[in-house]
SETORNU-363854 format. One record per atom (N, C-alpha, C): residue number from 1; atom name; x, y, z. Coordinates in nm, 2 decimals. Last residue first. Example, Ala and Ser with C-alpha at 12.3 -4.5 7.8 and 13.67 -1.06 7.14 Angstrom:
% residues 2
<node 2 "N" <1.28 -0.22 0.71>>
<node 2 "CA" <1.37 -0.11 0.71>>
<node 2 "C" <1.29 0.00 0.79>>
<node 1 "N" <1.32 -0.57 0.78>>
<node 1 "CA" <1.23 -0.45 0.78>>
<node 1 "C" <1.32 -0.33 0.78>>
This chain:
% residues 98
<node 98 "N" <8.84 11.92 10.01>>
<node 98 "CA" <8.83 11.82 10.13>>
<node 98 "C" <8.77 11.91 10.27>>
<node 97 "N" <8.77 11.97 9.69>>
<node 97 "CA" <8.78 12.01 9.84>>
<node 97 "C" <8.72 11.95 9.88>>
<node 96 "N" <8.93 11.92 9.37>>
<node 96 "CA" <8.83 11.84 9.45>>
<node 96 "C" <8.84 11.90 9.64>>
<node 95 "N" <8.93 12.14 9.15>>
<node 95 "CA" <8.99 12.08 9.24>>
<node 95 "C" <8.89 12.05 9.31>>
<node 94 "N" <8.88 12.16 8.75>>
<node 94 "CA" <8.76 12.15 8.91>>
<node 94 "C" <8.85 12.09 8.99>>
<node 93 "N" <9.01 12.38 8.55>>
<node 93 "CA" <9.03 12.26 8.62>>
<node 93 "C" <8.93 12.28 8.74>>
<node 92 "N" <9.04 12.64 8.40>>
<node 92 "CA" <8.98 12.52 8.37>>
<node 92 "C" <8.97 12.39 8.43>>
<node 91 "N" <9.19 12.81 8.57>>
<node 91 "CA" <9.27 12.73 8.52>>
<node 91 "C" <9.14 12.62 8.44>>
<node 90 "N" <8.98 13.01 8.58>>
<node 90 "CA" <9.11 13.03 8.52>>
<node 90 "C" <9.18 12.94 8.48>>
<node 89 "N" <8.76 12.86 8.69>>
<node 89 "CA" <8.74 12.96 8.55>>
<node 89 "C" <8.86 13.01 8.53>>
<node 88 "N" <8.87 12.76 8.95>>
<node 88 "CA" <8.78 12.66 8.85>>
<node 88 "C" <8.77 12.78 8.68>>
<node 87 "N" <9.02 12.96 9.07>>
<node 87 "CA" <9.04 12.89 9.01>>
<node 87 "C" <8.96 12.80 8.92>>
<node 86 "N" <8.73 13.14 9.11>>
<node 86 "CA" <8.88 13.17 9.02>>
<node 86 "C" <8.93 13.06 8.96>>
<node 85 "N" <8.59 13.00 9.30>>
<node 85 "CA" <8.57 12.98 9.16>>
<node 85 "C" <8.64 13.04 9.08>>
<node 84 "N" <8.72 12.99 9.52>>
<node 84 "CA" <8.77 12.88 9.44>>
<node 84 "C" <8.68 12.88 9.31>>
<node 83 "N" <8.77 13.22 9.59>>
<node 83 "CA" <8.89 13.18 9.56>>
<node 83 "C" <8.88 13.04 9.47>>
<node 82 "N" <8.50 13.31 9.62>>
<node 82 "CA" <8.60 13.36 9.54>>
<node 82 "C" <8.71 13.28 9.50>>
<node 81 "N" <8.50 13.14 9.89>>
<node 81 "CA" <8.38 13.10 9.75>>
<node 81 "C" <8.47 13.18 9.61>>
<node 80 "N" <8.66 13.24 10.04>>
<node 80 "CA" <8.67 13.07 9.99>>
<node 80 "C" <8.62 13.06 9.87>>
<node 79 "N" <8.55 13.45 10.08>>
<node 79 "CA" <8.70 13.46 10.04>>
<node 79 "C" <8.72 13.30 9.97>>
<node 78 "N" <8.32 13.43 10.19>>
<node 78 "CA" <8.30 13.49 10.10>>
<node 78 "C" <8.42 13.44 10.01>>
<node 77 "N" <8.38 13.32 10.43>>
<node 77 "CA" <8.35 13.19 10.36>>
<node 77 "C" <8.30 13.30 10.19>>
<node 76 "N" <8.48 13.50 10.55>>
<node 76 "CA" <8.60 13.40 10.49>>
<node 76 "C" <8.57 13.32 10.41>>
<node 75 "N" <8.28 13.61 10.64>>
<node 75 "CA" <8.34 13.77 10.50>>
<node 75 "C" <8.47 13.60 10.48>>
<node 74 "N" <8.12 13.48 10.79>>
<node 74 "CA" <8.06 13.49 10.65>>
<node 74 "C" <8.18 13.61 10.56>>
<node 73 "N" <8.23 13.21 10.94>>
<node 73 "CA" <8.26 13.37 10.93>>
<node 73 "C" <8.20 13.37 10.84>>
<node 72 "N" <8.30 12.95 11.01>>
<node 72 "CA" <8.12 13.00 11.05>>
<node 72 "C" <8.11 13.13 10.99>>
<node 71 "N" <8.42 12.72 10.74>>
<node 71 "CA" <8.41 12.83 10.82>>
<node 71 "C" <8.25 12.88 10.89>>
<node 70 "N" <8.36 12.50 10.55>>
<node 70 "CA" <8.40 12.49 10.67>>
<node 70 "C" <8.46 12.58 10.74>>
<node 69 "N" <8.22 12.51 10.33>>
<node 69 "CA" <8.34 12.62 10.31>>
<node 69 "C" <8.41 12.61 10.45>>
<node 68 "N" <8.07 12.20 10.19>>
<node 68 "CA" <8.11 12.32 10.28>>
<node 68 "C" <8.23 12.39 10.27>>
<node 67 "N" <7.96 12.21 9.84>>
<node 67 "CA" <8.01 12.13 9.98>>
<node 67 "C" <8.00 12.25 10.07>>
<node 66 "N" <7.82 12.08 9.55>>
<node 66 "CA" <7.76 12.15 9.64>>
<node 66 "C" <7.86 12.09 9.79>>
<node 65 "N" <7.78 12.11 9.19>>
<node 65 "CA" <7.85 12.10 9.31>>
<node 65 "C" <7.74 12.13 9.43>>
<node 64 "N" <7.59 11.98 8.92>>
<node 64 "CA" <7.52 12.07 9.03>>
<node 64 "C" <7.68 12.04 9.21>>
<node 63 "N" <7.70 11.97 8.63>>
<node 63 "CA" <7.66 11.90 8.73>>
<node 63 "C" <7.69 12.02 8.81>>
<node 62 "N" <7.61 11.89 8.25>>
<node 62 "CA" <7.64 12.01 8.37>>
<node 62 "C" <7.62 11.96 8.52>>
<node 61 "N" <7.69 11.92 7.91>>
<node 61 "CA" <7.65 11.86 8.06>>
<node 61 "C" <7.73 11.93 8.13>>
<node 60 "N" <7.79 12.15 7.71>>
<node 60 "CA" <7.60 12.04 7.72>>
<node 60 "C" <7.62 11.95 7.85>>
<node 59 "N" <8.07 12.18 7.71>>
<node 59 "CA" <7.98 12.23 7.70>>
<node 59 "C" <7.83 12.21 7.67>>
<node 58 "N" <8.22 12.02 7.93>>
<node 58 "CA" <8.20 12.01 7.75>>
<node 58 "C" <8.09 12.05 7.69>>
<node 57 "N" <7.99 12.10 8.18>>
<node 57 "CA" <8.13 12.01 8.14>>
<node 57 "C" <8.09 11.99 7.96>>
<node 56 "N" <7.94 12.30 8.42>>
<node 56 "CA" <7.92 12.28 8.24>>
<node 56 "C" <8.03 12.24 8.24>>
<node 55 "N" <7.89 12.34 8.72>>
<node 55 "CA" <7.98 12.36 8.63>>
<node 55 "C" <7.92 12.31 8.53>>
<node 54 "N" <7.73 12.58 8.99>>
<node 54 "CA" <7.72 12.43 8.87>>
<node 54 "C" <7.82 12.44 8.80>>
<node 53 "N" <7.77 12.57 9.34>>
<node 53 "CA" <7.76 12.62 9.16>>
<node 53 "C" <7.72 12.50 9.09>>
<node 52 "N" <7.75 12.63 9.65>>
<node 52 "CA" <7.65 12.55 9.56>>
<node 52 "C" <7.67 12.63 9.41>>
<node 51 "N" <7.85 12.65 10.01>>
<node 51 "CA" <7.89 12.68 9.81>>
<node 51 "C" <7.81 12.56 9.76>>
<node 50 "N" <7.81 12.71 10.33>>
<node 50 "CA" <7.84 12.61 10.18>>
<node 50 "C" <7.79 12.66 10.08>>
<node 49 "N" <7.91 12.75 10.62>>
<node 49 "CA" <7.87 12.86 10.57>>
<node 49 "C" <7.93 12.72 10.39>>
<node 48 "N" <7.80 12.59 10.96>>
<node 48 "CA" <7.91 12.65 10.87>>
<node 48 "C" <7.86 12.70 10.75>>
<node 47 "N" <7.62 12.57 11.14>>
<node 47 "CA" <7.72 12.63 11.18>>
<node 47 "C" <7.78 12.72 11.06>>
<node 46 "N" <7.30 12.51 10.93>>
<node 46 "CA" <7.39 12.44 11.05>>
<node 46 "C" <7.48 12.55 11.07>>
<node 45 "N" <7.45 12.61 10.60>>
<node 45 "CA" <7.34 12.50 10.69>>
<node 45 "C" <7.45 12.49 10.85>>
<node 44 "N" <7.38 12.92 10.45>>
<node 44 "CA" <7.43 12.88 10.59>>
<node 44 "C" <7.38 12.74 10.62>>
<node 43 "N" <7.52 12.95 10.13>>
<node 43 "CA" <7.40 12.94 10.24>>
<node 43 "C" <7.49 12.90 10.35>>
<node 42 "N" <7.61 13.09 9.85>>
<node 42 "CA" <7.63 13.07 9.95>>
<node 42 "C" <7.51 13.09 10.01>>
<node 41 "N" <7.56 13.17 9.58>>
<node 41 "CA" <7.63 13.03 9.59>>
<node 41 "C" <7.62 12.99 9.73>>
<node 40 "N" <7.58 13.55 9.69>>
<node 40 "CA" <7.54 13.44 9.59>>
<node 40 "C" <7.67 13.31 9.57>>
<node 39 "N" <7.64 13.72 9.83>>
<node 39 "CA" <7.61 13.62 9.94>>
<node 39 "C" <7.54 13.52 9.81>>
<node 38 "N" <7.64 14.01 9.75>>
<node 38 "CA" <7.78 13.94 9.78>>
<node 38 "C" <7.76 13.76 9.85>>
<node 37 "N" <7.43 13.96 9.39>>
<node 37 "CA" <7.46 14.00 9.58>>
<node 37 "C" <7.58 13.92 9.64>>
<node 36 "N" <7.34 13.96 9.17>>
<node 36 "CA" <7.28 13.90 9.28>>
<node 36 "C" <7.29 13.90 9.42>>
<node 35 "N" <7.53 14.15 9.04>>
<node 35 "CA" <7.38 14.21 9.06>>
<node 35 "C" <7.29 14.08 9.15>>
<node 34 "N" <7.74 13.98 9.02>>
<node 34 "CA" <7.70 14.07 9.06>>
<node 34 "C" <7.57 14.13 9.11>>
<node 33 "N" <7.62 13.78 8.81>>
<node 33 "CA" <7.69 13.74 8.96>>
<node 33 "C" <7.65 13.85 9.06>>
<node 32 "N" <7.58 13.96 8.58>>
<node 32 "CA" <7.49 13.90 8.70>>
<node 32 "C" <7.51 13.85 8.82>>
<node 31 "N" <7.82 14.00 8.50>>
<node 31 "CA" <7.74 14.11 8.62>>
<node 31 "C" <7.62 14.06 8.65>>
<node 30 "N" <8.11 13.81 8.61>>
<node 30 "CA" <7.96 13.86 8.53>>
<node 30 "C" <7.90 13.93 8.62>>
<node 29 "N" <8.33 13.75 8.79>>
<node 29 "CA" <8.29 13.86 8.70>>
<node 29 "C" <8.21 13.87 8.59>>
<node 28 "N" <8.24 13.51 8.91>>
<node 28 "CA" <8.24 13.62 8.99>>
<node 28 "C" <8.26 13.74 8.89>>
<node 27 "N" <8.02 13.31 8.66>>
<node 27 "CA" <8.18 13.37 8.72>>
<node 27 "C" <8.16 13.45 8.80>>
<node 26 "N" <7.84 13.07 8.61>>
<node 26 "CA" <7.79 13.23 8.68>>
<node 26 "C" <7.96 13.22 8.73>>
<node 25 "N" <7.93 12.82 8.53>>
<node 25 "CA" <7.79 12.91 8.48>>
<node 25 "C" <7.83 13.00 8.49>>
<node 24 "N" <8.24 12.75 8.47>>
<node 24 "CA" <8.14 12.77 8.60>>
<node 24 "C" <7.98 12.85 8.54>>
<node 23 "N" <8.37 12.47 8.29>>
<node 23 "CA" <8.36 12.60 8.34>>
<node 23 "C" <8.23 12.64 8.46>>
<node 22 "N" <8.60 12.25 8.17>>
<node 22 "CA" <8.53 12.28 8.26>>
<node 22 "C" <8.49 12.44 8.27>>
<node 21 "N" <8.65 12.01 7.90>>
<node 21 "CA" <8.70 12.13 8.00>>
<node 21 "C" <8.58 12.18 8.04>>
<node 20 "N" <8.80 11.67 7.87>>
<node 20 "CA" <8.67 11.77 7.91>>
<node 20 "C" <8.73 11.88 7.99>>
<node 19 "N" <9.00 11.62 7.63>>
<node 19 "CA" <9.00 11.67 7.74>>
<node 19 "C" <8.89 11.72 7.77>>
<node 18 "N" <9.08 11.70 7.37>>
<node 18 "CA" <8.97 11.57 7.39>>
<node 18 "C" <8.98 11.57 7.54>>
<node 17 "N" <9.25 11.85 7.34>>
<node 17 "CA" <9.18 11.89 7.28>>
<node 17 "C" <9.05 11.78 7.29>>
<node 16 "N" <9.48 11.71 7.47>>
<node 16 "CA" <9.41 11.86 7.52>>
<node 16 "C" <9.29 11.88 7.45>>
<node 15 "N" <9.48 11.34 7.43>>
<node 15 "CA" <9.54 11.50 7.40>>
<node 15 "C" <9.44 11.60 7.39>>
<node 14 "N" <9.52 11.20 7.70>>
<node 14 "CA" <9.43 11.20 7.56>>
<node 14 "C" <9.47 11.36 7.51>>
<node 13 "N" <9.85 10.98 7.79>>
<node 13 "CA" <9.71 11.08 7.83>>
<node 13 "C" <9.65 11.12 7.65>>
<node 12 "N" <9.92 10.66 7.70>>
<node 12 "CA" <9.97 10.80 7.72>>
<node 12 "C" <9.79 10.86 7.71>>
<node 11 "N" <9.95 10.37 7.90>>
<node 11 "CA" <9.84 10.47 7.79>>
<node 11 "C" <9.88 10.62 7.84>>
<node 10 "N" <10.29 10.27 7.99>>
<node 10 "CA" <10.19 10.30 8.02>>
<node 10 "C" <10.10 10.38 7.94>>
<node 9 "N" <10.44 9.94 7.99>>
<node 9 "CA" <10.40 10.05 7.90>>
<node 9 "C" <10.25 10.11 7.98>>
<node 8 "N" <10.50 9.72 8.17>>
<node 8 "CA" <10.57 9.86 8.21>>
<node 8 "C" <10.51 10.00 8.12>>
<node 7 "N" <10.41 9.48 8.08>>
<node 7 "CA" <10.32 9.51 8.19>>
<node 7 "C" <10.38 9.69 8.19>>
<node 6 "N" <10.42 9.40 7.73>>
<node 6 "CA" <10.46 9.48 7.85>>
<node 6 "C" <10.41 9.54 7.93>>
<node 5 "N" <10.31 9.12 7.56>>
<node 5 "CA" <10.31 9.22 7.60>>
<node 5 "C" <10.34 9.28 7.74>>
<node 4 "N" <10.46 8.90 7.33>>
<node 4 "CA" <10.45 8.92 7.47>>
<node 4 "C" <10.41 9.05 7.50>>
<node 3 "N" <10.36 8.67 7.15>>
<node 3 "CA" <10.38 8.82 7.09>>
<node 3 "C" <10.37 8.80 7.26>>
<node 2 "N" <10.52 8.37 7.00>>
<node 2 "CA" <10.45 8.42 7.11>>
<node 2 "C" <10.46 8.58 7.10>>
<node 1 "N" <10.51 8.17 6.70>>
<node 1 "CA" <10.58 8.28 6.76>>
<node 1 "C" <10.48 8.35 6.86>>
């Protein structure tokens, strides 16, 4: 007897609780965030104005982000840097920016 297997079956996802979740060291609401100043994560290379966090993945590994906010303004590339560590510490999810 031949056992056939189905090209159509697809591996169901790993359940939530075996999911690497993500967080950001330094939130915009810690007061240390704070107390380092409205211009923490952020540098100017060149023109544009880039974000440098770290995240902690599953809590003991940790990787060092680092891109552009591809603005020259510093009060939009403030707004970027806010916006997107919100998201990374609310939803637990790291979006990849292009």
């Amino acid at each position: 007897m031949l056992l056939t297997h189905s090209s159509s079956a697809v591996p169901s996802a790993p359940p939530a609780s075996l999911r690497p979740s993500l967080q950001v060291a330094l939130s915009p609401d810690d007061r240390r965030f704070q107390r380092l100043g409205p211009n923490h994560h952020l540098w100017r290379n060149g023109r544009f104005w880039w974000i440098a966090y770290t995240v902690i993945i599953d809590g003991w590994r940790q990787e060092r982000i680092r891109h552009s906010l591809k603005t020259d303004d510093l009060l939009e590339a403030r707004r970027r840097r806010d916006d997107l560590l919100a998201a990374v510490t609310s939803d637990g999810v790291l979006r990849r920016v292009s």
